[in-house]
N, CA, C and O atoms as a Tinker XYZ file with bonds, in Angstrom:
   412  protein
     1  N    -23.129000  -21.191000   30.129000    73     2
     2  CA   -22.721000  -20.281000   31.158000    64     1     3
     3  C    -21.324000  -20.669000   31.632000    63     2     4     5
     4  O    -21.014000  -21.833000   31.888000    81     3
     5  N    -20.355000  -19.442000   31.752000    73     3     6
     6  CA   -18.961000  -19.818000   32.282000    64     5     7
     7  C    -19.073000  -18.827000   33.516000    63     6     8     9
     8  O    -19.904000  -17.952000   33.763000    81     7
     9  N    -18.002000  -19.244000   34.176000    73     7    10
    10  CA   -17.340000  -18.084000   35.457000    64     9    11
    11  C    -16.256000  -18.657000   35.649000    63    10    12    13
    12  O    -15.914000  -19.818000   35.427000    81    11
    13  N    -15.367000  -17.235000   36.354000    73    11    14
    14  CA   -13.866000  -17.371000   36.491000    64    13    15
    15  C    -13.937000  -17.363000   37.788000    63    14    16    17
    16  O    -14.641000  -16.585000   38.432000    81    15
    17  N    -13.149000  -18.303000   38.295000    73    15    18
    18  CA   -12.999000  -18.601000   39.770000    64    17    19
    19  C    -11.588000  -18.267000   40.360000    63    18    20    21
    20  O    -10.526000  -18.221000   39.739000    81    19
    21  N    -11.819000  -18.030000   41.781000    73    19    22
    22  CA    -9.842000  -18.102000   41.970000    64    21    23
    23  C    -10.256000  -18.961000   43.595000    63    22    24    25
    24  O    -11.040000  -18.964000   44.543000    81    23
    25  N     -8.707000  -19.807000   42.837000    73    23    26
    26  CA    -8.439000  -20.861000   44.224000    64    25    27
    27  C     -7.159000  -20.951000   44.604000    63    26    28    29
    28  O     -6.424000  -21.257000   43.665000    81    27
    29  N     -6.698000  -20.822000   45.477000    73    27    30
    30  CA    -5.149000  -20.666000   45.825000    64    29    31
    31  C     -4.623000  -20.031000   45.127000    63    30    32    33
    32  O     -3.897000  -20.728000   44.419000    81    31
    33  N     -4.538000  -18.613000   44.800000    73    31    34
    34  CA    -3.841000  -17.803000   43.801000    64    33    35
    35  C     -3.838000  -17.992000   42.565000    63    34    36    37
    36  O     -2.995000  -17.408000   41.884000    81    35
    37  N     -4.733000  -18.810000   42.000000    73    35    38
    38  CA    -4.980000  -18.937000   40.783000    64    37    39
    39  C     -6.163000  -18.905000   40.122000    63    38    40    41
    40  O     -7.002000  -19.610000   40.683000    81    39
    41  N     -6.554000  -18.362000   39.151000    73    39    42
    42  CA    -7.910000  -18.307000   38.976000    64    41    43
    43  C     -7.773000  -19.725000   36.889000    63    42    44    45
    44  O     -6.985000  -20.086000   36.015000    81    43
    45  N     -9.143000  -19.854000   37.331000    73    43    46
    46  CA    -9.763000  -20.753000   36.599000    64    45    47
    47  C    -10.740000  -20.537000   35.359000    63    46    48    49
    48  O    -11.576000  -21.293000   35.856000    81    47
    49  N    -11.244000  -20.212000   34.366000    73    47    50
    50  CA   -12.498000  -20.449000   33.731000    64    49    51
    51  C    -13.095000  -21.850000   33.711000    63    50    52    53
    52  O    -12.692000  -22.882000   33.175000    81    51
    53  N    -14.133000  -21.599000   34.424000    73    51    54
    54  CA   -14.486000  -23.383000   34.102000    64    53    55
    55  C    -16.290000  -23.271000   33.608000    63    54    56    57
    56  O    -16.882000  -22.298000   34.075000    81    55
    57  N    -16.873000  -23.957000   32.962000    73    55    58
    58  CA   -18.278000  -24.261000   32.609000    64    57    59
    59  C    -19.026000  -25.880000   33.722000    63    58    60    61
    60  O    -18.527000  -26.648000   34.544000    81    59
    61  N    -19.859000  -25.777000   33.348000    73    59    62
    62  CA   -20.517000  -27.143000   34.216000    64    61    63
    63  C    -20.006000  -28.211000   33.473000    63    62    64    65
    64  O    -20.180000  -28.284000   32.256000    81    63
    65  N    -19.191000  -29.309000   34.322000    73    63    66
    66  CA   -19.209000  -30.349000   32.864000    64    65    67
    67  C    -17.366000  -30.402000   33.512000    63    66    68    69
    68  O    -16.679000  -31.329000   33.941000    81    67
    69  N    -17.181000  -29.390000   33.367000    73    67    70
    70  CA   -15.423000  -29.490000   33.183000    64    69    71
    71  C    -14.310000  -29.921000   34.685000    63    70    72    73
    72  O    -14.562000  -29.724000   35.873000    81    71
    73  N    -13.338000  -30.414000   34.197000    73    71    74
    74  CA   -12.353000  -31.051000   35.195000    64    73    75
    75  C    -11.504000  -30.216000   35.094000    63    74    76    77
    76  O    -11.032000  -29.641000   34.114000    81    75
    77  N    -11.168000  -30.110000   36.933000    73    75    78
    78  CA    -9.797000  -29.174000   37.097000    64    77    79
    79  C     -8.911000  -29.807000   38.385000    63    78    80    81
    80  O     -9.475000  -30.223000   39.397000    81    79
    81  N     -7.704000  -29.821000   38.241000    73    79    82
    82  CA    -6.887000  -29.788000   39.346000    64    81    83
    83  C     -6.581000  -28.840000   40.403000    63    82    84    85
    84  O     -6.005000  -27.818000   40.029000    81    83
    85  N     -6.819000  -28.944000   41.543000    73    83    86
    86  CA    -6.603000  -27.815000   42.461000    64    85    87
    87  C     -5.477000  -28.641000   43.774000    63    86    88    89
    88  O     -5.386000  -29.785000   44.218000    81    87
    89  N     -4.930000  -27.634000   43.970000    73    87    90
    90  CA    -3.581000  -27.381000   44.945000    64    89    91
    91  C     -4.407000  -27.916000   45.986000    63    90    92    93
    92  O     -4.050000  -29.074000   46.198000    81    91
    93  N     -5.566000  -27.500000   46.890000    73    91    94
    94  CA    -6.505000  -28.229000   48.041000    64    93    95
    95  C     -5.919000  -29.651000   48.345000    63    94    96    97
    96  O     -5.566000  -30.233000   47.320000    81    95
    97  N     -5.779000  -30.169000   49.209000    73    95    98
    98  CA    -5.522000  -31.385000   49.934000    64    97    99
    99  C     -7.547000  -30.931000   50.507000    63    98   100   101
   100  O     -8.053000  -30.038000   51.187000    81    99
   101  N     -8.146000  -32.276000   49.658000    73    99   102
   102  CA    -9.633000  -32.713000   50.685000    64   101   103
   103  C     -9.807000  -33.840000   51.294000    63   102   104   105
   104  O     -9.407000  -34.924000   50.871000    81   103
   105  N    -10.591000  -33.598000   52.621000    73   103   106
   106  CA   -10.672000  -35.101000   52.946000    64   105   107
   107  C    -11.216000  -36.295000   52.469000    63   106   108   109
   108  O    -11.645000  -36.162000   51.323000    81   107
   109  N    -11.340000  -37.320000   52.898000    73   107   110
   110  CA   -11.476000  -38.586000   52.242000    64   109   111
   111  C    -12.966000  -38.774000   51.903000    63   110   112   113
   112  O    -13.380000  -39.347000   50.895000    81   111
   113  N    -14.115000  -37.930000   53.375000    73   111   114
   114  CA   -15.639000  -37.693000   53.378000    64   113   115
   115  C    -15.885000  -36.729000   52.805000    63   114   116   117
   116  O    -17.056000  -36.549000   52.471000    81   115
   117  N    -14.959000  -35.825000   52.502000    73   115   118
   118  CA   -15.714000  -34.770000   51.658000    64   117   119
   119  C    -16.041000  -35.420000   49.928000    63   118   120   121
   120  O    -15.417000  -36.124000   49.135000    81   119
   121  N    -17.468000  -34.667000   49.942000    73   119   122
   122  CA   -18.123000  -34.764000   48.502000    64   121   123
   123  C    -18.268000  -34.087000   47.448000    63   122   124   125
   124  O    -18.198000  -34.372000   46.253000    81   123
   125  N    -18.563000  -32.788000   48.237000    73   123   126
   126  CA   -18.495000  -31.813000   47.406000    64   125   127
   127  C    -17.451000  -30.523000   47.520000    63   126   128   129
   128  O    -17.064000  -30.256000   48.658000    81   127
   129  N    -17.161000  -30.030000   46.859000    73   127   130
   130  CA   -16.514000  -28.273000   47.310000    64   129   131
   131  C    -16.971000  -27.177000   46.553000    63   130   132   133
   132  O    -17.052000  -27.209000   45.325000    81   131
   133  N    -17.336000  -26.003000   47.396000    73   131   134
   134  CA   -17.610000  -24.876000   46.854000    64   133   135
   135  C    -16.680000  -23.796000   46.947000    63   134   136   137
   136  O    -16.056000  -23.381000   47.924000    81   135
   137  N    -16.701000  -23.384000   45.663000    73   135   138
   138  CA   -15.966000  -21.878000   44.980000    64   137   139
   139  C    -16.503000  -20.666000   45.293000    63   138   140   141
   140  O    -16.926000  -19.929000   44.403000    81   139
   141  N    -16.542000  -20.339000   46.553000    73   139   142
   142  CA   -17.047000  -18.816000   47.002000    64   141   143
   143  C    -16.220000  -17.261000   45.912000    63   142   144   145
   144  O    -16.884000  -16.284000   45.565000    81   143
   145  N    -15.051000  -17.408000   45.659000    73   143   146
   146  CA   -14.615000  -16.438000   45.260000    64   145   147
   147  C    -15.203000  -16.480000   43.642000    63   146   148   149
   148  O    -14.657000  -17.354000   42.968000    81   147
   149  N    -15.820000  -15.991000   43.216000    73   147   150
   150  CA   -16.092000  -16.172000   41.658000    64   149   151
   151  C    -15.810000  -14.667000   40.926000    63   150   152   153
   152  O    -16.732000  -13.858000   41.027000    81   151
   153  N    -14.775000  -14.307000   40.304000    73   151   154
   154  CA   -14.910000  -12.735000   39.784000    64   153   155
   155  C    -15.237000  -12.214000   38.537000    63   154   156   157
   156  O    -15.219000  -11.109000   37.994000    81   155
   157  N    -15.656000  -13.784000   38.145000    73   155   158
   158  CA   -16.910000  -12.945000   36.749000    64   157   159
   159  C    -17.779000  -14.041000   36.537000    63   158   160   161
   160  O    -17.449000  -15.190000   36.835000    81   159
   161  N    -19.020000  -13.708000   35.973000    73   159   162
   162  CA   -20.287000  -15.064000   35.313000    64   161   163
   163  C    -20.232000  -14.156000   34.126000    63   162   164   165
   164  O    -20.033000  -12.946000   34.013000    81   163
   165  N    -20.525000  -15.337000   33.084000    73   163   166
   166  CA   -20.622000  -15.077000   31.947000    64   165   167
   167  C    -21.286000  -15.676000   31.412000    63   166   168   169
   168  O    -21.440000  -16.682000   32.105000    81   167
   169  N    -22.367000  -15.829000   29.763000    73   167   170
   170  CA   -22.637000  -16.883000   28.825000    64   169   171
   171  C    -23.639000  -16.232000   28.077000    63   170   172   173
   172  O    -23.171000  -15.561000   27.157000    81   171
   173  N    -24.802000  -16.213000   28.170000    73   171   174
   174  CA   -26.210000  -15.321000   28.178000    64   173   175
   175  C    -26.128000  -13.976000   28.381000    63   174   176   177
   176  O    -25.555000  -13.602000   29.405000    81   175
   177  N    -26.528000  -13.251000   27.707000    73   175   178
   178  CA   -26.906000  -11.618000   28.312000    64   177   179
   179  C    -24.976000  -10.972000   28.233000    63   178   180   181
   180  O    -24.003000  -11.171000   27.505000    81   179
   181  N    -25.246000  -10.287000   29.260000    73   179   182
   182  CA   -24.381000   -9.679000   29.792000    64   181   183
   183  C    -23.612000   -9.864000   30.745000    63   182   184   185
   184  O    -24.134000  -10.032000   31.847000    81   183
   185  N    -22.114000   -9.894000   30.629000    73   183   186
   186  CA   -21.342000  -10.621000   31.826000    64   185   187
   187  C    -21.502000   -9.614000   33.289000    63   186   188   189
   188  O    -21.626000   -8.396000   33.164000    81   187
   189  N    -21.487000  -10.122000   34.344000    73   187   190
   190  CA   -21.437000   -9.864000   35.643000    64   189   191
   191  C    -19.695000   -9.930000   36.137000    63   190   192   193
   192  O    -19.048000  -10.976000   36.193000    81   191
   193  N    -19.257000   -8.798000   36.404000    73   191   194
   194  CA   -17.727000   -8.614000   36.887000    64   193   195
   195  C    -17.616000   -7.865000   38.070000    63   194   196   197
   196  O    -17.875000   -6.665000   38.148000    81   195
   197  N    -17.168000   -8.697000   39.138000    73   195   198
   198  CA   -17.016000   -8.728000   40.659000    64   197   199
   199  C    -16.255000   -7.234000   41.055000    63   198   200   201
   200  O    -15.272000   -6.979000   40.360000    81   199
   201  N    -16.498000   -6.565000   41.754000    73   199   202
   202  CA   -15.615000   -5.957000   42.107000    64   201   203
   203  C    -15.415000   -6.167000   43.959000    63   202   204   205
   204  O    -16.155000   -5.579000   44.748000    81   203
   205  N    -14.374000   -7.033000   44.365000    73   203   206
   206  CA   -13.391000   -8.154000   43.259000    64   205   207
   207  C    -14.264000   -9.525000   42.881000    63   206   208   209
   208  O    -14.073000  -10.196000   41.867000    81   207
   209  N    -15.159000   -9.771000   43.804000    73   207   210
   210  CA   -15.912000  -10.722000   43.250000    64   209   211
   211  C    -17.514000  -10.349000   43.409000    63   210   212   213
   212  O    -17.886000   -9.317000   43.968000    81   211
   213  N    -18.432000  -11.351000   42.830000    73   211   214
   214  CA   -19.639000  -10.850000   42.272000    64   213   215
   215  C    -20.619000  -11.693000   43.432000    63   214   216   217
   216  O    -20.676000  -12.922000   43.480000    81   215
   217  N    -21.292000  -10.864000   44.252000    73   215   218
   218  CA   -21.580000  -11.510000   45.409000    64   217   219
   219  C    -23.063000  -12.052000   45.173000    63   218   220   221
   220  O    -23.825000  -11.787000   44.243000    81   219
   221  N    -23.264000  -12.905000   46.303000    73   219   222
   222  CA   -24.288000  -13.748000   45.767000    64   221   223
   223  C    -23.935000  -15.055000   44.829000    63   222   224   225
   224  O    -24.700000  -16.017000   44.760000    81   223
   225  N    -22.653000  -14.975000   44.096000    73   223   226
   226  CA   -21.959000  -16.417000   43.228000    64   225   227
   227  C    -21.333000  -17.181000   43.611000    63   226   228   229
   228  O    -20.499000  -16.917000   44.476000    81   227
   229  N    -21.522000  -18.644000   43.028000    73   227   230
   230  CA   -20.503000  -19.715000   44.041000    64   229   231
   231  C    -21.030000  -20.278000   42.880000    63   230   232   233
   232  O    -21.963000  -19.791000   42.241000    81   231
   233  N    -20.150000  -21.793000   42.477000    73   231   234
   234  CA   -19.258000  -22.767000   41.545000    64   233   235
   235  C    -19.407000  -24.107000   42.769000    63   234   236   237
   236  O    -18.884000  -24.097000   43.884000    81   235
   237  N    -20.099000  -24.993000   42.298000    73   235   238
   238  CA   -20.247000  -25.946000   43.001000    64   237   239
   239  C    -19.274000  -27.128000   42.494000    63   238   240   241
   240  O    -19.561000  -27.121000   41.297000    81   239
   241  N    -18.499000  -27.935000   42.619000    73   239   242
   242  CA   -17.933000  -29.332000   42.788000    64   241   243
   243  C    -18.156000  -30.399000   43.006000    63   242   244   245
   244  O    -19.031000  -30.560000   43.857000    81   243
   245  N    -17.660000  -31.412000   42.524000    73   243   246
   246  CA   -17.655000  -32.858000   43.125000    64   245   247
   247  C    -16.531000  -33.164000   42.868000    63   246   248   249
   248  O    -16.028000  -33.261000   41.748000    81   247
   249  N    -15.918000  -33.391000   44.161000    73   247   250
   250  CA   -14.628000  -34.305000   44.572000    64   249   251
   251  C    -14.232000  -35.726000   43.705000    63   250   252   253
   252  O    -14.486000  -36.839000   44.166000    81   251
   253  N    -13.757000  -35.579000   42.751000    73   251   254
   254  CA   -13.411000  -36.992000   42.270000    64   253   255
   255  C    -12.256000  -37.647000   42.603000    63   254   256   257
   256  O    -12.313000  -38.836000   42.287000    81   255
   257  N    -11.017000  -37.251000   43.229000    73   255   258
   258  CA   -10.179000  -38.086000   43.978000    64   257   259
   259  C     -8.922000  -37.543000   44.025000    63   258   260   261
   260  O     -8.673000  -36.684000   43.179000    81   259
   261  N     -8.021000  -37.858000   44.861000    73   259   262
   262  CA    -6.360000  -37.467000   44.861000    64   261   263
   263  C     -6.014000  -38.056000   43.322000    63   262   264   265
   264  O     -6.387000  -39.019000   42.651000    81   263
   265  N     -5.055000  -36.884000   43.140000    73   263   266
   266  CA    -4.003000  -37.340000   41.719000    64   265   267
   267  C     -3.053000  -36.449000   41.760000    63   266   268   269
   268  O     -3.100000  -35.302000   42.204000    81   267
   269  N     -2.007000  -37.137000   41.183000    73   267   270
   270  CA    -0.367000  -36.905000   41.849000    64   269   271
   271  C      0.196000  -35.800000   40.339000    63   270   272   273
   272  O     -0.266000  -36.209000   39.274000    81   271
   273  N      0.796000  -34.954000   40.267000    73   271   274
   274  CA     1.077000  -34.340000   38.921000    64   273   275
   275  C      2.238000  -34.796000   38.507000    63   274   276   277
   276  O      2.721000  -35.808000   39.015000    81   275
   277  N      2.921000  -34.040000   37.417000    73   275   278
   278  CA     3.971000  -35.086000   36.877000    64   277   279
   279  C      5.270000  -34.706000   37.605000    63   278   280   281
   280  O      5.474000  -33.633000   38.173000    81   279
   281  N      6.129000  -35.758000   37.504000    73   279   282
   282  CA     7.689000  -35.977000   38.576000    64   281   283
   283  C      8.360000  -34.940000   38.126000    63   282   284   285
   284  O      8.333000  -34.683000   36.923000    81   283
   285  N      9.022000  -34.227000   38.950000    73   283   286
   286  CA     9.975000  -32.958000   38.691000    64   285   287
   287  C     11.645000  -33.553000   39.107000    63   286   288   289
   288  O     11.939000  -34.072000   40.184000    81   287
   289  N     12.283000  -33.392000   38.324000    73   287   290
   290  CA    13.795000  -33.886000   39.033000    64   289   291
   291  C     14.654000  -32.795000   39.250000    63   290   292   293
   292  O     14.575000  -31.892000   38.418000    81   291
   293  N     15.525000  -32.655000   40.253000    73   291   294
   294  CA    16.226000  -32.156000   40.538000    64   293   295
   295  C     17.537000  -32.528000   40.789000    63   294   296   297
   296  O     17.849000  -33.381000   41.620000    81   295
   297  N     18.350000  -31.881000   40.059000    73   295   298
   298  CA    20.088000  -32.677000   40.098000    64   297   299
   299  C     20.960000  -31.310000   40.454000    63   298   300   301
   300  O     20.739000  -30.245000   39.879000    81   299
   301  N     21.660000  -31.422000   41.155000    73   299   302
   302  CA    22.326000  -30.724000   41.413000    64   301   303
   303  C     24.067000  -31.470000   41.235000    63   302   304   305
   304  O     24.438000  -32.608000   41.522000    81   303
   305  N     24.748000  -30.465000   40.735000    73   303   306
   306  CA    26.222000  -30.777000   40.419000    64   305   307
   307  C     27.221000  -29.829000   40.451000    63   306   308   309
   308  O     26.971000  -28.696000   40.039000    81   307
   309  N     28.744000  -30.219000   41.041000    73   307   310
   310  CA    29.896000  -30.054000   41.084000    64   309   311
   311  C     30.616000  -30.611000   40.448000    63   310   312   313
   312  O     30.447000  -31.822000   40.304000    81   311
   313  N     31.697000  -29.952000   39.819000    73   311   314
   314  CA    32.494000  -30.818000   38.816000    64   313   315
   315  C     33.819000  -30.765000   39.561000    63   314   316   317
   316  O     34.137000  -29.742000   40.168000    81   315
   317  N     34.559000  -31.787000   39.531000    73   315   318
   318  CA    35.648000  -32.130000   40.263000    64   317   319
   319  C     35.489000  -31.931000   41.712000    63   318   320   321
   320  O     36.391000  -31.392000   42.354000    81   319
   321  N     34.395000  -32.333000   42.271000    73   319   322
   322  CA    34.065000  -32.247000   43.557000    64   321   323
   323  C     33.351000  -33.065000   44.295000    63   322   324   325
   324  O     32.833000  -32.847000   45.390000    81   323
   325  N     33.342000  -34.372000   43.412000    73   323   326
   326  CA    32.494000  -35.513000   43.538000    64   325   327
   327  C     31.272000  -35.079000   44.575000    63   326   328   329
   328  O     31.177000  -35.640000   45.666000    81   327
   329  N     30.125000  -33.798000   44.067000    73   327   330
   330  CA    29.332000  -33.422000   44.509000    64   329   331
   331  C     27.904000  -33.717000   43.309000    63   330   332   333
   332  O     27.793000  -33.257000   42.173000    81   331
   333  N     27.032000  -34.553000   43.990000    73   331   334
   334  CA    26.087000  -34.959000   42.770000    64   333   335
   335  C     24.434000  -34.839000   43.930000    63   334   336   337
   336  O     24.235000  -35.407000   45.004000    81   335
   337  N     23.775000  -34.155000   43.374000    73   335   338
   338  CA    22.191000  -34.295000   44.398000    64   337   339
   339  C     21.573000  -34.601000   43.985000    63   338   340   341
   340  O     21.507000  -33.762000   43.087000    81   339
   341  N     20.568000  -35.512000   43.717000    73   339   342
   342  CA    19.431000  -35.552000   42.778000    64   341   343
   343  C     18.563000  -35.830000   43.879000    63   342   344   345
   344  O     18.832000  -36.546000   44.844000    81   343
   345  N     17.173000  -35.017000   43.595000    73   343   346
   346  CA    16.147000  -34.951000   44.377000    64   345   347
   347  C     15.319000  -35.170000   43.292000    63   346   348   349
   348  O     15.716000  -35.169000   42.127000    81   347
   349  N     13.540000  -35.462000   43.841000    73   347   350
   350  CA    12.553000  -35.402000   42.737000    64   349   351
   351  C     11.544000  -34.776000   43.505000    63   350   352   353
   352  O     11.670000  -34.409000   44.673000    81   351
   353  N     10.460000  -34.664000   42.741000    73   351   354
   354  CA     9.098000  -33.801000   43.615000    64   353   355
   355  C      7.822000  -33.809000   42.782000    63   354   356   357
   356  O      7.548000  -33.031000   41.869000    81   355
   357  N      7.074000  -34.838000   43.258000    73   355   358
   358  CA     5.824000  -34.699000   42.681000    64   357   359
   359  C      4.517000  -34.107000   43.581000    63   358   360   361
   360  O      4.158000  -34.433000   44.713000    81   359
   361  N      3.944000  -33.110000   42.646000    73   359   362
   362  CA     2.703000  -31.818000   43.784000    64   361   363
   363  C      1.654000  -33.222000   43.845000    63   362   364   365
   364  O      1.622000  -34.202000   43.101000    81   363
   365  N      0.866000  -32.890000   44.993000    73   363   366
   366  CA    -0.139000  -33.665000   45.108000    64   365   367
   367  C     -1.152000  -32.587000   44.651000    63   366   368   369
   368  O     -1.119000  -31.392000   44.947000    81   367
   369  N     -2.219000  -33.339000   43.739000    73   367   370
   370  CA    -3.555000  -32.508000   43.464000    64   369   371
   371  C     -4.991000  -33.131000   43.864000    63   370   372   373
   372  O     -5.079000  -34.343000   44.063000    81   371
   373  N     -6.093000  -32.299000   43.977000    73   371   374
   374  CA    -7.662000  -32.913000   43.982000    64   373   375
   375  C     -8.172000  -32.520000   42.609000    63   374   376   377
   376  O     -8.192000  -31.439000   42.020000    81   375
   377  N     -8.565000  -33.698000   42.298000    73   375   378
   378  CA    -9.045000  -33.460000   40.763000    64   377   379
   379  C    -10.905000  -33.498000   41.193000    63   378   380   381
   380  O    -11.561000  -34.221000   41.943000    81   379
   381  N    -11.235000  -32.432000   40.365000    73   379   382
   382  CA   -12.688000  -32.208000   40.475000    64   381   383
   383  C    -13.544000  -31.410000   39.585000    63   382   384   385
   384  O    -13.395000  -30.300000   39.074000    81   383
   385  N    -14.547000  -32.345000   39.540000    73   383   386
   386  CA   -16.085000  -32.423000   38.159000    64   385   387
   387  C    -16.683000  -31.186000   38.994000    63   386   388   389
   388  O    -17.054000  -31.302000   40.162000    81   387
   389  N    -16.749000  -29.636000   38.044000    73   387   390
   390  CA   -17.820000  -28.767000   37.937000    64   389   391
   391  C    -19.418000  -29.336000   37.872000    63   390   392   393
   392  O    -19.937000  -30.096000   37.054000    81   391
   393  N    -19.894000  -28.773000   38.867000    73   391   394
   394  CA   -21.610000  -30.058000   38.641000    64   393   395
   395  C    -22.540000  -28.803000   38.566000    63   394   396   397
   396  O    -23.672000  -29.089000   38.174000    81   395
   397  N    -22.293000  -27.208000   38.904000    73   395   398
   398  CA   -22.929000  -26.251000   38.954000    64   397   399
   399  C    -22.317000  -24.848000   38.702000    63   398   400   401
   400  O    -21.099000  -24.714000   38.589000    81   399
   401  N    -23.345000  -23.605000   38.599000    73   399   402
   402  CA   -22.921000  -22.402000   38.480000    64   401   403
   403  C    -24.221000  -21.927000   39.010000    63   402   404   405
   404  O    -25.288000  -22.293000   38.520000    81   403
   405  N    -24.104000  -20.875000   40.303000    73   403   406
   406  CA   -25.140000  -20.379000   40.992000    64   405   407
   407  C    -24.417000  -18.502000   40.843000    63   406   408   409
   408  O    -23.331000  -17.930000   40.933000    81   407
   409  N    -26.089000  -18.120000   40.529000    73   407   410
   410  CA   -25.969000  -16.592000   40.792000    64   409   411
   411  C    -26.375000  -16.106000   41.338000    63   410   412
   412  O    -26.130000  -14.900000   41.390000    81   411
């Protein structure tokens, strides 16, 4: 069984089992998180497609921990203007184990 989820403007396919990064800042006690928006189930039978989402569905979680994504650099330059910027920027993410799919 799969379903497509959306979390911060992005939507997901995920199955039970699978790891995803999400934009969410969670707290340190939280354990679990749930995916209320789900806009399709799929696997068996016949898929179920939300209009916009398929009510009664939610995508359960387990919080496995902060993780940082990869370093972005930023340089900025002027030539003959002894103008040089370099900035960097790494997104913070919550990485988290699919443990369910409810219909």
């Amino acid at each position: 069984m799969y379903a497509i989820i959306e979390d911060g403007g992005k939507q997901y396919k995920v199955t039970s089992g699978d790891r995803l990064l999400i934009d969410r800042e969670v707290d340190e006690q939280t354990k679990t998180v749930t995916f209320d928006r789900v806009l399709l189930v799929g696997g068996e039978g016949k898929a179920k497609i939300g209009l916009p989402t398929v009510s009664g569905a939610s995508v359960s979680a387990d919080v496995v921990g902060p993780k940082a994504g990869p370093k972005i650099d930023i340089f900025k330059y002027k030539r003959r203007k002894r103008y040089r910027l370099r900035k960097g920027h790494r997104q913070h993410y919550t990485e988290v184990k699919v443990s369910g799919i409810t219909v």
